[in-house]
Every structure is written in structure tokens, then in C-alpha cells.
Residue frames as a rotation matrix with the C-alpha (Angstrom) as fourth column:
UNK 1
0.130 -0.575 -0.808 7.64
-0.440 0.697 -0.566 52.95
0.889 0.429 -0.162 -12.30
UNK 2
-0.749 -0.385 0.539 8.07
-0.617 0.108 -0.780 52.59
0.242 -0.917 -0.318 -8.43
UNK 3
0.017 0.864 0.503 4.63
-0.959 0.157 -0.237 52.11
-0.284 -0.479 0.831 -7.95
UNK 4
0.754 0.255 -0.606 4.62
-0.511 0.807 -0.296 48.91
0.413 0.533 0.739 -10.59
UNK 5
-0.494 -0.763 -0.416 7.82
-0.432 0.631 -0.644 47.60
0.754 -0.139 -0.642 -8.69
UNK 6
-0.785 0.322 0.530 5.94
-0.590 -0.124 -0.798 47.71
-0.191 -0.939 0.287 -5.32
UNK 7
0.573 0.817 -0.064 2.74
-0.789 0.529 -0.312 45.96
-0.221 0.229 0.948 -6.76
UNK 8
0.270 -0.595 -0.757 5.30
-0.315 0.689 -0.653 43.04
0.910 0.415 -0.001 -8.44
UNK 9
-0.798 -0.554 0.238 6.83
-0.419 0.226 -0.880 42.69
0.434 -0.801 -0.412 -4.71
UNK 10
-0.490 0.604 0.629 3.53
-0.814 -0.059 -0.578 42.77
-0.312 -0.795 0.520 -3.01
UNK 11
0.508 0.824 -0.251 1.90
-0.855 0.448 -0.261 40.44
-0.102 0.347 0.932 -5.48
UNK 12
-0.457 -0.687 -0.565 5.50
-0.481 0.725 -0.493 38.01
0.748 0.047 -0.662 -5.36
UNK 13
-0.864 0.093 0.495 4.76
-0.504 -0.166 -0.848 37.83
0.003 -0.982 0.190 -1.58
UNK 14
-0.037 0.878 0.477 1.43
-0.765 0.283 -0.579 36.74
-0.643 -0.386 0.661 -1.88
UNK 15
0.507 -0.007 -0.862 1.89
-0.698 0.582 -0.416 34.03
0.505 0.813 0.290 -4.66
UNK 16
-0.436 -0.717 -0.544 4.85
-0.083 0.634 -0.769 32.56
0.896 -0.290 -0.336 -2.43
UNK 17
-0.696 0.340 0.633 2.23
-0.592 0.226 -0.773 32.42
-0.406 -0.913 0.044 0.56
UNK 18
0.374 0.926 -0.044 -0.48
-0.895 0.349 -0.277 30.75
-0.241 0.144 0.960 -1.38
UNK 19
0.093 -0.369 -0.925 2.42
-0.596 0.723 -0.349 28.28
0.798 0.583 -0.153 -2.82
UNK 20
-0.783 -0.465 -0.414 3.46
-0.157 0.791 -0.592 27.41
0.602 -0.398 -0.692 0.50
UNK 21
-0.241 0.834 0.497 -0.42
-0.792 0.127 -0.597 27.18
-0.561 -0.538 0.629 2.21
UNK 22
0.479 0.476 -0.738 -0.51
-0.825 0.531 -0.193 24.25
0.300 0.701 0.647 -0.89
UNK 23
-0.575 -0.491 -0.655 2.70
-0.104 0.838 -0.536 22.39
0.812 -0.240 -0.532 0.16
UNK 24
-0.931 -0.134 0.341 1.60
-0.365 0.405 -0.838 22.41
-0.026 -0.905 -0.425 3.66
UNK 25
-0.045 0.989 -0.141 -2.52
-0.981 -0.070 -0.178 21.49
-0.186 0.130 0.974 2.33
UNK 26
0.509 0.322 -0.798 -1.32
-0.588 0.807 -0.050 18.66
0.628 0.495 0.600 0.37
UNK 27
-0.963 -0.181 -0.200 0.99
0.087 0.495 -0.864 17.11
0.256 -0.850 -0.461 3.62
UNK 28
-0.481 0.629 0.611 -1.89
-0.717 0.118 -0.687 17.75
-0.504 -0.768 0.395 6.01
UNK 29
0.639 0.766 0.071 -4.03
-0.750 0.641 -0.165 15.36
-0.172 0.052 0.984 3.38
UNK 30
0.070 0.076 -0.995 -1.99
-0.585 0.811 0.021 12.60
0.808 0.581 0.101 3.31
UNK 31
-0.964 -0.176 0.200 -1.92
-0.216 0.079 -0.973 12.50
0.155 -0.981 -0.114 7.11
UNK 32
-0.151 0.975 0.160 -5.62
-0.927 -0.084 -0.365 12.44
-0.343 -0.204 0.917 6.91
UNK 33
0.463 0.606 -0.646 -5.58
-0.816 0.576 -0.045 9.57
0.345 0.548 0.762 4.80
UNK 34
-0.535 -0.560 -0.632 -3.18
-0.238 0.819 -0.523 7.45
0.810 -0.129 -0.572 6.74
UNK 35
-0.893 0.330 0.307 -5.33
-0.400 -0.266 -0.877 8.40
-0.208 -0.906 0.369 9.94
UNK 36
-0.086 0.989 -0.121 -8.52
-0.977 -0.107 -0.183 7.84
-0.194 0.102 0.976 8.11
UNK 37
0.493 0.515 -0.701 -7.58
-0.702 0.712 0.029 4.78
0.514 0.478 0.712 7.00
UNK 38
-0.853 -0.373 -0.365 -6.33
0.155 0.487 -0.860 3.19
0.499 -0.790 -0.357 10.53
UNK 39
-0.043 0.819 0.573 -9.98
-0.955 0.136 -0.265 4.33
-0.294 -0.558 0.776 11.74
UNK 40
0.164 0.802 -0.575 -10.99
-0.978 0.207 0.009 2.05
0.126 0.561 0.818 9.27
UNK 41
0.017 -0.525 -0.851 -9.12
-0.507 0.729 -0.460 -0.53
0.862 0.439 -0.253 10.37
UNK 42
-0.989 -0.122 0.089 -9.53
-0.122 0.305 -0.944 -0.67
0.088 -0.945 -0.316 13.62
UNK 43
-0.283 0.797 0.533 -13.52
-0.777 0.135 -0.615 -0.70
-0.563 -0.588 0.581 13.49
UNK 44
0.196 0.122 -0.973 -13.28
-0.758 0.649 -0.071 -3.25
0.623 0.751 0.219 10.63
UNK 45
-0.623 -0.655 -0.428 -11.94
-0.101 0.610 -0.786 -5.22
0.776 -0.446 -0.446 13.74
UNK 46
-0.797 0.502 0.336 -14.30
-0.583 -0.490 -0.648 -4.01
-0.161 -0.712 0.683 15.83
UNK 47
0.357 0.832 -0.425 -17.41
-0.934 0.303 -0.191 -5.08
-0.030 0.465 0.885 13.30
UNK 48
0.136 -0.117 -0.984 -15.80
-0.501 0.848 -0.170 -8.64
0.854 0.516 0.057 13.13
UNK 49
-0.998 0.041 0.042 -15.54
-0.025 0.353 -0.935 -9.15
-0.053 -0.935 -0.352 16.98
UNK 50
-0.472 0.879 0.073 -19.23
-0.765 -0.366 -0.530 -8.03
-0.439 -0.306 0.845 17.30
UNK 51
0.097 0.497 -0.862 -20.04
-0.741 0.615 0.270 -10.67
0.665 0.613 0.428 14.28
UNK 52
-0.760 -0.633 -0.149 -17.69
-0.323 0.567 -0.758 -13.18
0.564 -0.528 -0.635 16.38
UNK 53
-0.901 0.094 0.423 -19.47
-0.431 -0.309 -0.848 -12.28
0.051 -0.946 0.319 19.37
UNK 54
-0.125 0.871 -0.475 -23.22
-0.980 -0.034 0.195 -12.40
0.154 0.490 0.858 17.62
UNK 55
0.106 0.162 -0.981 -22.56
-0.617 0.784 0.063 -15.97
0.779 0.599 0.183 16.53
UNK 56
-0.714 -0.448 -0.538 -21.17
0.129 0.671 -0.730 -17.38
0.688 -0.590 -0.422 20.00
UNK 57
-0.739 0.376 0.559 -23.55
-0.648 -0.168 -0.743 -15.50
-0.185 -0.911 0.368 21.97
UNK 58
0.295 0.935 -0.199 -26.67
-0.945 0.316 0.081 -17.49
0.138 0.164 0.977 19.70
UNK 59
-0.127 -0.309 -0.942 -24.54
-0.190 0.940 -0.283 -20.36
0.973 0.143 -0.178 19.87
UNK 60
-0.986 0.160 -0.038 -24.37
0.049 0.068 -0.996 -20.21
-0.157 -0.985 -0.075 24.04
UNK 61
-0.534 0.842 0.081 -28.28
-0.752 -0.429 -0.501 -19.41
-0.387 -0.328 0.862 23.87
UNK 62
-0.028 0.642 -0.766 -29.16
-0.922 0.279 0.268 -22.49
0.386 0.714 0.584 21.54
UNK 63
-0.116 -0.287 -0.951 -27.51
-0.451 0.868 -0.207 -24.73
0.885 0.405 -0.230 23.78
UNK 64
0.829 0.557 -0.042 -29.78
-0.013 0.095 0.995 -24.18
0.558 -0.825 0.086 27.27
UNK 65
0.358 -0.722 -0.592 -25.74
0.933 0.258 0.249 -24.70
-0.028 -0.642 0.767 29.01
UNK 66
0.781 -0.587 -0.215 -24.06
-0.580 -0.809 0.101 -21.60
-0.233 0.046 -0.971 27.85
UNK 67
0.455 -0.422 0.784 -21.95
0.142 0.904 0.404 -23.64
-0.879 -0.072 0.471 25.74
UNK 68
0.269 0.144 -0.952 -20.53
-0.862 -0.405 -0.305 -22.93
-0.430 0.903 0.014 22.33
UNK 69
0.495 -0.147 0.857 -19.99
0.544 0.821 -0.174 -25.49
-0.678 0.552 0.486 19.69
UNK 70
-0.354 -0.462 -0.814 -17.96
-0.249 -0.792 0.558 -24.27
-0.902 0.400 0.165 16.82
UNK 71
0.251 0.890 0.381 -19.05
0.199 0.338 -0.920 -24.00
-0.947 0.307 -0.092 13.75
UNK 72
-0.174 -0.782 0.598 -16.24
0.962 -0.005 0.273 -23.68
-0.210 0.623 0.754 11.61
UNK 73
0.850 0.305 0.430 -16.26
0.404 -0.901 -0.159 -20.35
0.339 0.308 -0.889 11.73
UNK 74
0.442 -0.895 0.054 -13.02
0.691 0.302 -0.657 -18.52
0.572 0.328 0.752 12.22
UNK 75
0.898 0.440 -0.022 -12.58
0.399 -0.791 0.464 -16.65
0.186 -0.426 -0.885 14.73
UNK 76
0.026 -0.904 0.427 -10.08
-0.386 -0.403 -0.830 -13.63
0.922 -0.143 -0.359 15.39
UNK 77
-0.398 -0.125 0.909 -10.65
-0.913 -0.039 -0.405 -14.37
0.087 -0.991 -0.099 19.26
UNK 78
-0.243 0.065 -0.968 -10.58
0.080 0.996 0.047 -18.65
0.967 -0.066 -0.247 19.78
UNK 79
-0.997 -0.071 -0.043 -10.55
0.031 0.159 -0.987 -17.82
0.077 -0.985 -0.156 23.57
UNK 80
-0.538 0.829 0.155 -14.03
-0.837 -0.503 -0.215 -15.94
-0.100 -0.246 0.964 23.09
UNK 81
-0.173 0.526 -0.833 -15.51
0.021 0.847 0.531 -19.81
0.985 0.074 -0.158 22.88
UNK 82
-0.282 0.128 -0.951 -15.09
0.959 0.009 -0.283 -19.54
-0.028 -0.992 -0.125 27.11
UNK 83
0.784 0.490 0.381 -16.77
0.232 -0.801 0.552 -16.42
0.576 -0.345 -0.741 28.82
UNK 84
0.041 -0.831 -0.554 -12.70
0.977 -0.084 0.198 -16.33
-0.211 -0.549 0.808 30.29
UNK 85
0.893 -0.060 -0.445 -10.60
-0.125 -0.985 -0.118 -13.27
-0.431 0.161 -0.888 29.89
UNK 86
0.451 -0.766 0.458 -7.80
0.883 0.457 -0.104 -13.19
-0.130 0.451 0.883 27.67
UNK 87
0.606 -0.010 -0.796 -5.29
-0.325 -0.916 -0.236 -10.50
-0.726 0.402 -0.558 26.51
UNK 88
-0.608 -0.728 -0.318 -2.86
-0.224 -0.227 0.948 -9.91
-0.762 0.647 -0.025 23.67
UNK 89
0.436 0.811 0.390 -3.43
0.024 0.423 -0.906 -11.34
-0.900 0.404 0.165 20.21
UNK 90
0.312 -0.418 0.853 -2.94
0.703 0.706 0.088 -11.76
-0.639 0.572 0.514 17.15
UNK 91
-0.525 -0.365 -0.769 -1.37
-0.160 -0.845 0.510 -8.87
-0.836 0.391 0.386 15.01
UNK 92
0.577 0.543 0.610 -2.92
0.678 0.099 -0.729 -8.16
-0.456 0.834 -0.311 11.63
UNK 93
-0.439 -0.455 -0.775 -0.31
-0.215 -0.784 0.583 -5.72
-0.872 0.422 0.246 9.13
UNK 94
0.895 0.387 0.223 -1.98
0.415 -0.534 -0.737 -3.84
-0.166 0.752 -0.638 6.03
UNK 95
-0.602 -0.666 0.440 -0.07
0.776 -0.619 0.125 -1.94
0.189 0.417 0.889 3.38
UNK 96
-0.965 -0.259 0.033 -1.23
0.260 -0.964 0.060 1.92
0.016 0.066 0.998 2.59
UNK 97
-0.870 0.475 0.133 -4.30
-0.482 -0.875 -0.029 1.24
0.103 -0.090 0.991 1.65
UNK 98
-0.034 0.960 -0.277 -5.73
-0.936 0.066 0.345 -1.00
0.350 0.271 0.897 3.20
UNK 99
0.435 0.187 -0.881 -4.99
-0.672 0.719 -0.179 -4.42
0.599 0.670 0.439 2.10
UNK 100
0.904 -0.372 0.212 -3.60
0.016 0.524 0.852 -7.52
-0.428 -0.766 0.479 4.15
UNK 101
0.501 -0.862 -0.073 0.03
-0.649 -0.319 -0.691 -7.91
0.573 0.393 -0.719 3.98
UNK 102
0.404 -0.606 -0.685 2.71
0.732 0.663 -0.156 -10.70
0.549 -0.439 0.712 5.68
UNK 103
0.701 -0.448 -0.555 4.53
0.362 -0.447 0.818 -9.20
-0.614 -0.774 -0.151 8.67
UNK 104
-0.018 -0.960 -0.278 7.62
0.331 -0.268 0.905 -9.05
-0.943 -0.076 0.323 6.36
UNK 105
0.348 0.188 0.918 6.31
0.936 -0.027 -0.350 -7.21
-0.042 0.982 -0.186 3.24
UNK 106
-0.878 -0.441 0.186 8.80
0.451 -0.892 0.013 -4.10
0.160 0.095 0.982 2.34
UNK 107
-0.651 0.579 0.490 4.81
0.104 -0.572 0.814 -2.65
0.752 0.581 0.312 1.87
UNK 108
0.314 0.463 -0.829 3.45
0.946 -0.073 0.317 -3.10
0.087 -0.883 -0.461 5.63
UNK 109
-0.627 -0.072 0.776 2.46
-0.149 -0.966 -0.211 0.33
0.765 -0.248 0.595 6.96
UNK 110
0.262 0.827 0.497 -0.20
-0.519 -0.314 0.795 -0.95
0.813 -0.467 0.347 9.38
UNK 111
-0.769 -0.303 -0.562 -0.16
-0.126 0.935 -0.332 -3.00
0.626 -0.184 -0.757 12.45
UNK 112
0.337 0.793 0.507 -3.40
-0.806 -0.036 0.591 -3.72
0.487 -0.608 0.627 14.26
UNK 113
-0.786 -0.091 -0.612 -3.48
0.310 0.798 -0.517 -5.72
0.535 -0.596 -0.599 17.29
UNK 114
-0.059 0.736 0.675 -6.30
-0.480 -0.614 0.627 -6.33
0.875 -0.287 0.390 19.85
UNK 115
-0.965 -0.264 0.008 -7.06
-0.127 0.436 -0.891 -6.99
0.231 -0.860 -0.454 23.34
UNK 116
0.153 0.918 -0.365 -10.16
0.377 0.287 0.881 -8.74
0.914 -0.272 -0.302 25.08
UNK 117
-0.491 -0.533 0.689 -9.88
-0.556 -0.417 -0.719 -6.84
0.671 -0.736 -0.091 28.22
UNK 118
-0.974 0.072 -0.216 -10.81
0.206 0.690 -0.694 -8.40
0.099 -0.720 -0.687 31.81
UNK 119
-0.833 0.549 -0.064 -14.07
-0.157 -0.347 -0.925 -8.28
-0.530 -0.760 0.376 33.37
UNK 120
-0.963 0.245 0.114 -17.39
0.216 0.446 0.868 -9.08
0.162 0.861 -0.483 32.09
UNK 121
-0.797 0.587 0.146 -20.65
-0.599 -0.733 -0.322 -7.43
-0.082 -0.344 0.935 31.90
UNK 122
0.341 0.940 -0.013 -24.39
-0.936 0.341 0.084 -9.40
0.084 -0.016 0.996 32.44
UNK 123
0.340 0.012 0.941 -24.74
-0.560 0.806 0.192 -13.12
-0.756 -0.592 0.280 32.84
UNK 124
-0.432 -0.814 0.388 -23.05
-0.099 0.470 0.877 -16.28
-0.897 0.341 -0.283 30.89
UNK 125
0.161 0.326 0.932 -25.94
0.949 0.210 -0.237 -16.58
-0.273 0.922 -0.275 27.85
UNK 126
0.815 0.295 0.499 -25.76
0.489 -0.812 -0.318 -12.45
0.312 0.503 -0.806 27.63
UNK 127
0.530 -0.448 -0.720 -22.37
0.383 -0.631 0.675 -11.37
-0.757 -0.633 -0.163 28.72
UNK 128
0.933 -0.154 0.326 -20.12
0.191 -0.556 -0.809 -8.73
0.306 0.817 -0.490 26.86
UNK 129
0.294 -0.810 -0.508 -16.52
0.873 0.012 0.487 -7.85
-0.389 -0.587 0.711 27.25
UNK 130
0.627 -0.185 -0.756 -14.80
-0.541 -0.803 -0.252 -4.48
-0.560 0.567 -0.604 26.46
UNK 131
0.653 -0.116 0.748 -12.90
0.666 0.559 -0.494 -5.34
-0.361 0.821 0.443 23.31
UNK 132
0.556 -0.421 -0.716 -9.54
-0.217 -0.906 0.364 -3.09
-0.802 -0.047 -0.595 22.58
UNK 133
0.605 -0.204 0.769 -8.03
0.779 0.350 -0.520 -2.49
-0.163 0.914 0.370 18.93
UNK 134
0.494 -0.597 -0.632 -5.13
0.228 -0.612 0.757 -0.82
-0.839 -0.518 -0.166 18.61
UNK 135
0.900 -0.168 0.402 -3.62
0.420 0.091 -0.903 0.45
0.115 0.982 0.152 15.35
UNK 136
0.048 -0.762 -0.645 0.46
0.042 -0.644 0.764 1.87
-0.998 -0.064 0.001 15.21
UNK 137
0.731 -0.032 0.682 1.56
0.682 0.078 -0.727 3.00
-0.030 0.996 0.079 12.10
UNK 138
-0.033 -0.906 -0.423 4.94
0.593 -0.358 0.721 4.91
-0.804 -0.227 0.549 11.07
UNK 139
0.843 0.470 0.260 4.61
0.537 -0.742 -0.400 8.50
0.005 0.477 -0.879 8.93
UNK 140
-0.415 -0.907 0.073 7.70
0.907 -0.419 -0.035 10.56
0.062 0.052 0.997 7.66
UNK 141
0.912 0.392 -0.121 7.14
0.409 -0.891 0.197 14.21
-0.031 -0.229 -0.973 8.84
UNK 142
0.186 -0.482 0.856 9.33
0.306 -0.800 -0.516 17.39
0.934 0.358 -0.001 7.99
UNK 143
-0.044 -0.548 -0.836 11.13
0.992 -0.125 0.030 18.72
-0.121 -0.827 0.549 10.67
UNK 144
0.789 0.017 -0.614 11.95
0.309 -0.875 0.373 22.46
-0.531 -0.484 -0.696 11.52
UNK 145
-0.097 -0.945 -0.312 15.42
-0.251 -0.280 0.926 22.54
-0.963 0.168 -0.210 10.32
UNK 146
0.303 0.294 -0.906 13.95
-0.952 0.049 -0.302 20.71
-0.044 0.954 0.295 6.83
UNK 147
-0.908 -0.078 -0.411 15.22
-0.258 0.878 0.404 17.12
0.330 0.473 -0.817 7.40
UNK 148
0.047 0.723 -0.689 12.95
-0.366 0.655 0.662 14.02
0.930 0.221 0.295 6.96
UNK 149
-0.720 -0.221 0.657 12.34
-0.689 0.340 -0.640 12.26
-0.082 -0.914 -0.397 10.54
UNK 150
-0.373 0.635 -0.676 10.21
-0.051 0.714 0.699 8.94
0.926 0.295 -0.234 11.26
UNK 151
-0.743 0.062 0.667 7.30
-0.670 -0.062 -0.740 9.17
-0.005 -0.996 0.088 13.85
UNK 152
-0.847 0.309 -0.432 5.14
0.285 0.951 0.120 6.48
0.448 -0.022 -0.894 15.32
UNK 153
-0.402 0.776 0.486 1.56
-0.897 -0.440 -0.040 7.23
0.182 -0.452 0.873 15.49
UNK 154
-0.938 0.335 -0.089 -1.43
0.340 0.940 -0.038 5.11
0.071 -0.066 -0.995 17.03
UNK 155
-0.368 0.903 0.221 -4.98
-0.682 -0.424 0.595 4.87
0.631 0.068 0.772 16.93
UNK 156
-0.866 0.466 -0.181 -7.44
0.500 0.810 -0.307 2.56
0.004 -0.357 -0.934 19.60
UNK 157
-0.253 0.941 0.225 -10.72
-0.914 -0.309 0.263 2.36
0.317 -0.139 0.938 19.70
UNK 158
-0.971 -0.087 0.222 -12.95
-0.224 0.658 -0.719 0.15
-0.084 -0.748 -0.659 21.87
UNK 159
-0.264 0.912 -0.315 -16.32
-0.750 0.011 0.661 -1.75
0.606 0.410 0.681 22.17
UNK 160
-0.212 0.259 0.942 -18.35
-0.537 0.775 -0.334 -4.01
-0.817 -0.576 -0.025 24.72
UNK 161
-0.676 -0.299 -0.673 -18.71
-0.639 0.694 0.333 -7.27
0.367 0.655 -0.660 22.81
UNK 162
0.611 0.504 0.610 -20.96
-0.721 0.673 0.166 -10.07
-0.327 -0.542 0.775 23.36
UNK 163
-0.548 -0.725 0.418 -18.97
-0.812 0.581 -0.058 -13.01
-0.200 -0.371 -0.907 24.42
């Protein structure tokens, strides 16, 4: 009879570790997915400078000056028409998964912003700039003691650009 209490204990024990290796499996994946999907946002920014970039550099190269014309195209980065430097920009906010959102939707979880940093690499028909994209995003996490706390996380990634 001992023996079957002792197995019941030993096998409680291990049930109430596998329960809580789930709670802490199925937190760790929705961190992944807020993370994964701020990579995605930030090189989605990335891949649309680079288009940007593409189009101004063929535009500087068609016009023998290093010149751009515009071409109703829309760019995130108006400055990138001059080989100048610029910083700040425009903000861009996403809900959860993804999607655009207005600055003041209850449902904003993202904020991307980017920077054209200074300095510029090769000459005015081929030059490139580094290009910084910055994602912040806000993520309730468990505490120690068991309350709820709010932390700000961020993601950047970067890319030379043709200007």
C-alpha cells in the first residue's frame, strides 16, 4: 500500500512539472511571435527602401545629371530624391499581426520608425546610404512575485541603400 502511495506522489510530481514546462512553452511562443513578427516588419521596410532606392538610383542614371524626376511613386523617404542626409521619419504603427493601424487605434502594438543615417558610400549616380529601422513594441510579462508588468521591447535592423 506504501509503495502505491509513493508511485501516486512521484507520478503527481512529475505531471505538475510537465504542466508547468506547458504554461511556460506556450508564453515563450507568443513572445516568438511578437518578435517574429517585428522582424518582419522591419525588413518589409527595409525591402521598400531598397525598391525606393532601385527606382531613384535608375532614375539619377537615366538622366546623365544625377537627377531624379519623380514619378509618382511614393516614397517612404521624399528626402532620398537629393543624395543629402536626413534623419528621423515617419512612424508606421501595426496591430498584432501585422496590419496597418492609425497611431490612435486601442489595437496598435507596433511602432516602426526609420532613419537614413549620415554619410554616403560611392559616387552621386551609384551612391548608398546605411538605412536604420527600428521597431518598439510593448509585451505583458509575469513577474516573480506573479503580478502582470508592461515591458518595452525593440528590434533594428539595418541596410546600405542606393540613394
Amino acid at each position: 500500500m506504501i509503495e502505491l502511495m509513493l508511485v501516486a506522489f512521484i507520478l503527481a510530481v512529475g505531471l505538475l512539472g510537465l504542466l508547468s514546462l506547458q504554461v511556460v512553452s506556450i508564453a515563450s511562443g507568443g513572445q516568438s511571435r511578437l518578435r517574429g513578427t517585428a522582424t518582419i516588419l522591419a525588413h518589409n521596410l527595409l525591402d521598400r527602401a531598397v525598391a525606393e532606392g532601385l527606382i531613384s538610383a535608375a532614375e539619377r542614371y537615366d538622366s546623365g545629371n544625377g537627377t531624379i524626376t519623380s514619378t509618382g511613386w511614393t516614397f517612404i523617404d521624399p528626402v532620398g530624391l537629393t543624395p543629402a542626409t536626413s534623419s528621423g521619419g515617419t512612424n508606421f504603427y501595426y496591430d498584432v499581426q501585422g496590419n496597418a493601424v492609425a497611431a490612435a487605434d486601442p489595437s496598435l502594438v507596433y511602432t516602426v520608425s526609420w532613419q537614413r543615417m549620415p554619410g554616403m558610400i560611392g559616387s552621386n549616380v551609384l551612391a548608398m546610404q546605411p538605412f536604420v529601422v527600428n521597431v518598439q513594441w510593448n509585451e505583458a510579462v509575469k513577474t516573480s512575485n506573479g503580478t502582470t508588468s508592461i515591458q518595452t521591447h525593440y528590434f533594428s535592423a539595418s541596410r546600405n541603400v542606393r540613394i
